[in-house]
SEMI-234408 format. One line per field, with one value per residue (C-alpha): residue number from 1; residue in three letters; chain; z, x, y. Coordinates in nm, 4 decimals. Example, Ala and Ser with C-alpha at 12.3 -4.5 7.8 and 13.67 -1.06 7.14 Angstrom:
BEGIN
i = 1  2
aa = ala  ser
ch = A  A
z = 0.7800  0.7140
x = 1.2300  1.3670
y = -0.4500  -0.1060
This chain:
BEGIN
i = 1  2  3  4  5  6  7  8  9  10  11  12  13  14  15  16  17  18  19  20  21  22  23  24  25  26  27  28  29  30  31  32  33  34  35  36  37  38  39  40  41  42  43  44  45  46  47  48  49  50  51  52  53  54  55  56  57  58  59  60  61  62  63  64  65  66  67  68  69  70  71  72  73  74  75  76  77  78  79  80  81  82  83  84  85  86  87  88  89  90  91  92  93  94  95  96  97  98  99  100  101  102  103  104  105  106  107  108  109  110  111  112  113  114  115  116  117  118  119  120  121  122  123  124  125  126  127  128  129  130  131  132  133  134  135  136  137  138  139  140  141  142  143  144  145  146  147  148  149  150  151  152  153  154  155  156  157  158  159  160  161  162  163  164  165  166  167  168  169  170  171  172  173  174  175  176  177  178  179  180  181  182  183  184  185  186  187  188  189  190  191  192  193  194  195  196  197  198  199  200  201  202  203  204  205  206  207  208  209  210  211  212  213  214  215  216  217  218  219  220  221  222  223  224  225  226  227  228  229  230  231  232  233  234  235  236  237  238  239  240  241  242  243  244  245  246  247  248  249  250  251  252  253  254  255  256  257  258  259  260  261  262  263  264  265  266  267  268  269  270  271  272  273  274  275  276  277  278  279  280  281  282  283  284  285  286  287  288  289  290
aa = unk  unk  unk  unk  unk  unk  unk  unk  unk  unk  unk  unk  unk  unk  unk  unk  unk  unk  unk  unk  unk  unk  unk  unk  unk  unk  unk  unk  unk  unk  unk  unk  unk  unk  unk  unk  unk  unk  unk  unk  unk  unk  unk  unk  unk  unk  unk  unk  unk  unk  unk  unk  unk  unk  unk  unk  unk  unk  unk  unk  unk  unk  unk  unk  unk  unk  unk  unk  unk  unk  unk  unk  unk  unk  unk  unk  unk  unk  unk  unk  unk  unk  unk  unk  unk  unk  unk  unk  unk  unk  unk  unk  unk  unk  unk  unk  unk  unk  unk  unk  unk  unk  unk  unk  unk  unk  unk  unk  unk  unk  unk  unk  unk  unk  unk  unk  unk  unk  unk  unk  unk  unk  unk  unk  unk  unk  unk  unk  unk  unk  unk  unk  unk  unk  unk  unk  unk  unk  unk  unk  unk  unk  unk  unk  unk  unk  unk  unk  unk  unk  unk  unk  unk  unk  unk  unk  unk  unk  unk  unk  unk  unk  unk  unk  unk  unk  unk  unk  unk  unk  unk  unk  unk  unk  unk  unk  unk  unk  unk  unk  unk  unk  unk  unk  unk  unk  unk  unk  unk  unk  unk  unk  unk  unk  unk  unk  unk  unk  unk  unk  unk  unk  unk  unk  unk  unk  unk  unk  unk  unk  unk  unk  unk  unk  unk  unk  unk  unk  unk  unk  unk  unk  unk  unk  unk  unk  unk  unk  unk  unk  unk  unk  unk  unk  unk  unk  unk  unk  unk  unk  unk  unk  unk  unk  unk  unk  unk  unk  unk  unk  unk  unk  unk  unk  unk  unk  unk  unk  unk  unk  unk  unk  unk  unk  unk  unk  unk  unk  unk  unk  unk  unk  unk  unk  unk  unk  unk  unk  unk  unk  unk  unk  unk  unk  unk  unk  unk  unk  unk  unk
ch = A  A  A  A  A  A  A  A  A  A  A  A  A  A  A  A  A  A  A  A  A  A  A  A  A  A  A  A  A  A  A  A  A  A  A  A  A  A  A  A  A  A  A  A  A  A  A  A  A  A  A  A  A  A  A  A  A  A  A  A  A  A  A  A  A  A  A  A  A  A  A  A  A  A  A  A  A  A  A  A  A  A  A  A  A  A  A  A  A  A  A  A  A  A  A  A  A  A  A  A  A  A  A  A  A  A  A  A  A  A  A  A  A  A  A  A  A  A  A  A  A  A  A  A  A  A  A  A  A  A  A  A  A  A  A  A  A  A  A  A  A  A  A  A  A  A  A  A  A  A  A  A  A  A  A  A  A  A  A  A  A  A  A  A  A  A  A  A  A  A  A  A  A  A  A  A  A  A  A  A  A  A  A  A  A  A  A  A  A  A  A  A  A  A  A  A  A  A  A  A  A  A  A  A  A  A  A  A  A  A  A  A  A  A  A  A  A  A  A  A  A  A  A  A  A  A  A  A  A  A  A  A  A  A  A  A  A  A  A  A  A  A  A  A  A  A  A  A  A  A  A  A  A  A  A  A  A  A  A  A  A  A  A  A  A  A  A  A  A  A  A  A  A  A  A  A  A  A  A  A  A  A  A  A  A  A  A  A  A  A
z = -1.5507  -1.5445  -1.7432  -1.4074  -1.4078  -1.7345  -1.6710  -1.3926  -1.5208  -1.7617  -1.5059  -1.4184  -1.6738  -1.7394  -1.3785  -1.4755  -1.7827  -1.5766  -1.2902  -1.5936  -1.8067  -1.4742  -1.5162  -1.1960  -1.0175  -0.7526  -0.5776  -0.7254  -1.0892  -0.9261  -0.8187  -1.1332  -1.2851  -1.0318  -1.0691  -1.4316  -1.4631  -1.1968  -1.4002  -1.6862  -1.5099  -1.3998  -1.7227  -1.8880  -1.6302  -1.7120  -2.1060  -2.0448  -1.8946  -2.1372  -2.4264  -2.2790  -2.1912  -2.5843  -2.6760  -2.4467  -2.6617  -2.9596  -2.8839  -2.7269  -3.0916  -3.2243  -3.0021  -3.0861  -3.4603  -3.4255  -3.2134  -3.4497  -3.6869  -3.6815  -3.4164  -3.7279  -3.9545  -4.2557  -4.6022  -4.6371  -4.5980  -4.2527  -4.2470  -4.1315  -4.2950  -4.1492  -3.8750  -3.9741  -3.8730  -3.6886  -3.8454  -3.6939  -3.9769  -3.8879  -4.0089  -3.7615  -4.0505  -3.9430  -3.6026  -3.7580  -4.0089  -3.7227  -3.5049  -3.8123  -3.8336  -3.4410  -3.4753  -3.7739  -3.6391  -3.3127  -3.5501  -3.4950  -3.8406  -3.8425  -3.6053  -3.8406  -4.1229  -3.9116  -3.8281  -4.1977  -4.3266  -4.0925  -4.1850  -4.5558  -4.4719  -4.3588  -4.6602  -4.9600  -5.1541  -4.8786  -5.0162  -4.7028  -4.5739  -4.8919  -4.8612  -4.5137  -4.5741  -4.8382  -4.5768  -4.3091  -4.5518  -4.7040  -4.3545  -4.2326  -4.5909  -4.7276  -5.0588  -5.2649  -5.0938  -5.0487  -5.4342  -5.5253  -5.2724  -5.3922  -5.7804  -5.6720  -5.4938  -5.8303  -6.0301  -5.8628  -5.8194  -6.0666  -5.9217  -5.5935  -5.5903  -5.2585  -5.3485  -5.6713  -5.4884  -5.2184  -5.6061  -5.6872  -5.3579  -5.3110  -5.7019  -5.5626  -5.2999  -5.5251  -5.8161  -6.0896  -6.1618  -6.4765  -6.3384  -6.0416  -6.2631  -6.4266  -6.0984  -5.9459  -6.2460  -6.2919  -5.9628  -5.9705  -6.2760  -6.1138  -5.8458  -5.6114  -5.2806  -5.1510  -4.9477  -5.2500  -5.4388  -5.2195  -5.1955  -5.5325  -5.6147  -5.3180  -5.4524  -5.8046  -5.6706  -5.5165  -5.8078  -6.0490  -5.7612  -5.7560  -6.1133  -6.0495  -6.2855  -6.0406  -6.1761  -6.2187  -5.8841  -5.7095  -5.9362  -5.7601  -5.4405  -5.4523  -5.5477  -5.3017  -5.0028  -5.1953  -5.1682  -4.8050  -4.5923  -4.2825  -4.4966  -4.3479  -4.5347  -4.8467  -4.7225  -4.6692  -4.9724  -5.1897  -5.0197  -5.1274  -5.4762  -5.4410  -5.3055  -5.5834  -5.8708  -5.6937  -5.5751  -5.1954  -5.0843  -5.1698  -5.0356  -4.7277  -4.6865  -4.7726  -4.4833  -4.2425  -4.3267  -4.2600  -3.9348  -3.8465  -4.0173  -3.7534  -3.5211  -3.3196  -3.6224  -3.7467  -4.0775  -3.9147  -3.6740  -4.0445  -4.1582  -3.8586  -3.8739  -4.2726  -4.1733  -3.9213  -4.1712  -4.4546  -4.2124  -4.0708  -4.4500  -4.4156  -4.7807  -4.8274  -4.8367  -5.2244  -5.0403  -4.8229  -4.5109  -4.5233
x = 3.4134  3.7299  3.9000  3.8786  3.5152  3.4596  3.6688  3.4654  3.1160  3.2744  3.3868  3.0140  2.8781  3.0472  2.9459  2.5738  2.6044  2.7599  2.5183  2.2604  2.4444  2.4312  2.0244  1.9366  1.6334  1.3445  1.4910  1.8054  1.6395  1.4539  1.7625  1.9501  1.6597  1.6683  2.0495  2.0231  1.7714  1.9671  2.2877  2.1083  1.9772  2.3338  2.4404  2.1589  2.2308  2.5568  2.5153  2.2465  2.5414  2.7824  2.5437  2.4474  2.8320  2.8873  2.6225  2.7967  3.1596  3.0236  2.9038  3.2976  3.4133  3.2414  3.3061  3.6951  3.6340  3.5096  3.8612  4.0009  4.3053  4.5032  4.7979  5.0379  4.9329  4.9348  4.7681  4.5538  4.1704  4.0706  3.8157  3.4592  3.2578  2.9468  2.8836  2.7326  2.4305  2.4426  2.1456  2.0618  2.1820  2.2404  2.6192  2.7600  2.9102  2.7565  2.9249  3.2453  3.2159  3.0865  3.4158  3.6365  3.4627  3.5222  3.8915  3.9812  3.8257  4.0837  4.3604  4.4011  4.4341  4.5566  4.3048  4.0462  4.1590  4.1405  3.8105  3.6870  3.8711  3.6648  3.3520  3.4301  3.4695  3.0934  2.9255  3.2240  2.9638  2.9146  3.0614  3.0576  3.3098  3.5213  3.5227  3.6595  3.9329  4.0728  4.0549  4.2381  4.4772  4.5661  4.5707  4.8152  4.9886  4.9847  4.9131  4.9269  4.6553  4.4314  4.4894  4.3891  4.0731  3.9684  3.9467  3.6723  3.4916  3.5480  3.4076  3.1018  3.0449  3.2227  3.1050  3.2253  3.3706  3.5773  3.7157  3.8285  3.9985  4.1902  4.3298  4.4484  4.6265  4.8033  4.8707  5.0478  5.2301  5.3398  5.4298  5.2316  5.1175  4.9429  4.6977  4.6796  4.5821  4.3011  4.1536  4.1286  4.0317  3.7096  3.6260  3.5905  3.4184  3.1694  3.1309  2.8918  3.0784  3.1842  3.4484  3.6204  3.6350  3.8099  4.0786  4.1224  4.1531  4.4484  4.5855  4.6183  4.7725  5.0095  5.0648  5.2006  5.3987  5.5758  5.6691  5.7490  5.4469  5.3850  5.0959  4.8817  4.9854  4.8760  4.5784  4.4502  4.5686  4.3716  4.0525  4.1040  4.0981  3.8011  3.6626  3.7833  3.9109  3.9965  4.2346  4.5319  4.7935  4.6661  4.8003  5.1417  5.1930  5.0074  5.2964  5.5677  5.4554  5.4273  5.8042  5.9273  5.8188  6.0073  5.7139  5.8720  5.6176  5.3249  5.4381  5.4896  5.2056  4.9779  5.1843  5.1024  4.7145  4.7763  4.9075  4.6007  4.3807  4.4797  4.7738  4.7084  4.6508  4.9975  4.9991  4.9436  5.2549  5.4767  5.3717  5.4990  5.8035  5.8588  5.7945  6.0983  6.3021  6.2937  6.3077  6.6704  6.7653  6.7173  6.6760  6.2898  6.2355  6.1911  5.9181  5.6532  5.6557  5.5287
y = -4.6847  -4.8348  -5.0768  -5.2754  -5.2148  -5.3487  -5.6495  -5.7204  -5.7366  -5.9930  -6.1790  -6.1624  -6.2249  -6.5497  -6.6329  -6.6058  -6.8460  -7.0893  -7.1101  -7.0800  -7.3503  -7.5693  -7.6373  -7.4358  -7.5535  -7.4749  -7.1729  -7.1466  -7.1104  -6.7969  -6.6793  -6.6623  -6.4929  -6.2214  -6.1637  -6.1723  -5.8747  -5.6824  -5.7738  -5.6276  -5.3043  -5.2176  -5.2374  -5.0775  -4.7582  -4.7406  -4.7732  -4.4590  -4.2518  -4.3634  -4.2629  -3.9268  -3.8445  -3.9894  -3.6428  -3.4293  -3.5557  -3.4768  -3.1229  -3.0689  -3.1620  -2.9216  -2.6730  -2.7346  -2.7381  -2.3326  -2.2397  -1.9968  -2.1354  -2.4212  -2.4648  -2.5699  -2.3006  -2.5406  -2.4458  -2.7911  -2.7084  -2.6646  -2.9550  -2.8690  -3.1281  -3.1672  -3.4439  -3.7667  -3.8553  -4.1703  -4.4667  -4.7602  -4.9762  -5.3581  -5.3206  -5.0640  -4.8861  -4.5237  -4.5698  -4.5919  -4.3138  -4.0898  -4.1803  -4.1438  -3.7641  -3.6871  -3.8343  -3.6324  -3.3301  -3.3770  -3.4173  -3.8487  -3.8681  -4.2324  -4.3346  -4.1826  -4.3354  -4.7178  -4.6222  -4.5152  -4.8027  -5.0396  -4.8201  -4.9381  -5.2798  -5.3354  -5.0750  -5.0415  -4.8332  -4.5367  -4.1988  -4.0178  -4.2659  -4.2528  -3.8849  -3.8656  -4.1231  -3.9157  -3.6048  -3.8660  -3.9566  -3.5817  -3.4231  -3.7081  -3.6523  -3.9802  -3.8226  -4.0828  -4.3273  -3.9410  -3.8805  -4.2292  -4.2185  -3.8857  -4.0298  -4.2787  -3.9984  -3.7668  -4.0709  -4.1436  -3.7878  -3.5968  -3.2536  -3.2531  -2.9401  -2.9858  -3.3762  -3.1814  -2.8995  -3.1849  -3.3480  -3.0063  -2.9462  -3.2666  -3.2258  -2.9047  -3.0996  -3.3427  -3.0771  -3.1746  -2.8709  -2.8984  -3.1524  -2.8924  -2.6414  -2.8596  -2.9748  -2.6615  -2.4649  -2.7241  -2.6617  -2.2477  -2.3310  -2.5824  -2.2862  -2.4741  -2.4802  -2.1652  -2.3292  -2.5132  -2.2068  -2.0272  -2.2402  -2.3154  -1.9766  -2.0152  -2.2956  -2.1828  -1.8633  -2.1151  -2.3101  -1.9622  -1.8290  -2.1248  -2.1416  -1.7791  -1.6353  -1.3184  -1.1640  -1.4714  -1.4968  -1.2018  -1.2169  -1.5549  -1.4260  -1.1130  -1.2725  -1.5355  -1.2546  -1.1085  -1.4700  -1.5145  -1.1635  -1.4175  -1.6267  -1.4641  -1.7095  -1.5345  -1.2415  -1.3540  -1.5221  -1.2541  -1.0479  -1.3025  -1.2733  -0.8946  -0.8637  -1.1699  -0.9135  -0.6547  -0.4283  -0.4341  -0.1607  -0.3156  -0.6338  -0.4650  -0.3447  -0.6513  -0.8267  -0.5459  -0.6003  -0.9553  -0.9649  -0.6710  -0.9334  -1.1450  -1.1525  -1.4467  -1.6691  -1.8562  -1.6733  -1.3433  -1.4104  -1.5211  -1.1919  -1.0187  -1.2348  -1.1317  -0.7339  -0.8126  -0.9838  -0.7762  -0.4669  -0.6083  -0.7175  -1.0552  -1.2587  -1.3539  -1.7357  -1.8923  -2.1137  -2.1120  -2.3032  -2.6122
């Protein structure tokens, strides 16, 4: 089904309305009837395939999203919102909040956000296509436009626990820490999505080690990995903090359990890479990589 293809049953197509457009009579009106239903019977075939290879897309994507870790390593939230469910409504919104889903779960993050824009267009009230703009958006780090989608979400539903946590990380990114603090702190105290508690207890660890508060640190760390053993990035930067306040064997050690934890994941390879460094007498980085 080529481009080709396509291009020719237009050409088709446009062939039958003018023969039909042309007042057909006798046996040439029989004939246009008969090549119109086997024009539509071709094309009703190949929709069937298209649809059925369509199902058999949508199970690959999510047999991508459960590959283990992210190629880049980076600290945002691995997404794994749920898929839409596609509804027959008469403004094709669904279709496009179900592509924007697929795309951002492939990592077109631009193309999402075209498609979740366009999904908005035709139904400006849906949430679920609100929501994955502002994923579309953070995970292509335009944090601004996330941060300002994520505040509608937050006021229409002010206990989203997970729209809360995205504030507090690209609060993070963009150093405002004390609204960082706030965001994330409301949602470990809203505690109704294991997934955004986790990382905001990772986040706020992030947030002291950065203004170089250690303890508060390792403490948000620590309960993160109790919260999450396969987070492996909380291992190394529970180890930066450890090795920051000077306790060099413990941080060691932490980074030793995190490349165990997991040595094919990114952060399990950066704490292999920090065991090196430090080993060698190499300086530890201030900051984490982006």
């Amino acid at each position: 089904m080529t481009e080709d293809w396509l291009a020719g049953l237009g050409r088709e197509f446009a062939a039958l309305v003018a023969r039909v457009d042309g007042g057909p009579t006798g046996a040439d009106r029989q004939a246009v009837k008969r090549d119109i239903i086997a024009y539509f019977k071709r094309v009703d075939g190949a929709l069937a395939e298209l649809t059925a290879l369509k199902e058999q897309i949508r199970g690959l994507v999510d047999r991508y999203k459960q590959l283990p870790g992210d190629s880049d390593g980076g600290e945002a939230p691995q997404f794994a919102g749920p898929r839409p469910v596609v509804q027959a409504d008469h403004l094709g919104a669904s279709t496009f909040i179900e592509k924007g889903w697929s795309l951002i779960s492939l990592g077109d993050f631009a193309g999402a956000v075209q498609s979740l824009e366009k999904a908005l267009a035709l139904s400006p009230d849906d949430i679920q296509a609100l929501s994955l703009l502002g994923w579309a958006q953070m995970l292509s780090e335009s944090y601004d436009e996330a941060l300002g989608t994520f505040s509608k979400v937050l006021m229409r539903e002010p206990a989203n626990a997970l729209a809360r946590v995205n504030v507090g990380y690209i609060c993070l990114k963009k150093q405002i820490f004390g609204e960082a603090i706030e965001h994330l702190s409301r949602a470990i105290r809203l505690d109704n999505d294991r997934k955004a508690t986790l990382y905001a207890h990772f986040y706020l660890g992030l947030v002291y080690l950065e203004r170089e508060m250690f303890e508060d640190a390792e403490a948000f760390f620590r309960k993160a990995l109790a919260l999450g053993p396969n987070l492996v990035e909380a291992y190394y930067e529970l180890g930066r903090a450890l090795w920051l306040a000077g306790r060099r064997d413990e941080a060691k050690q932490v980074w030793t359990d995190g490349h165990k934890a997991n040595k094919f994941n990114p952060w399990g390879k950066r704490c292999r890479e920090l065991l090196d460094l430090v080993a060698a007498g190499g300086d530890l980085p201030r900051r984490s990589p982006a």
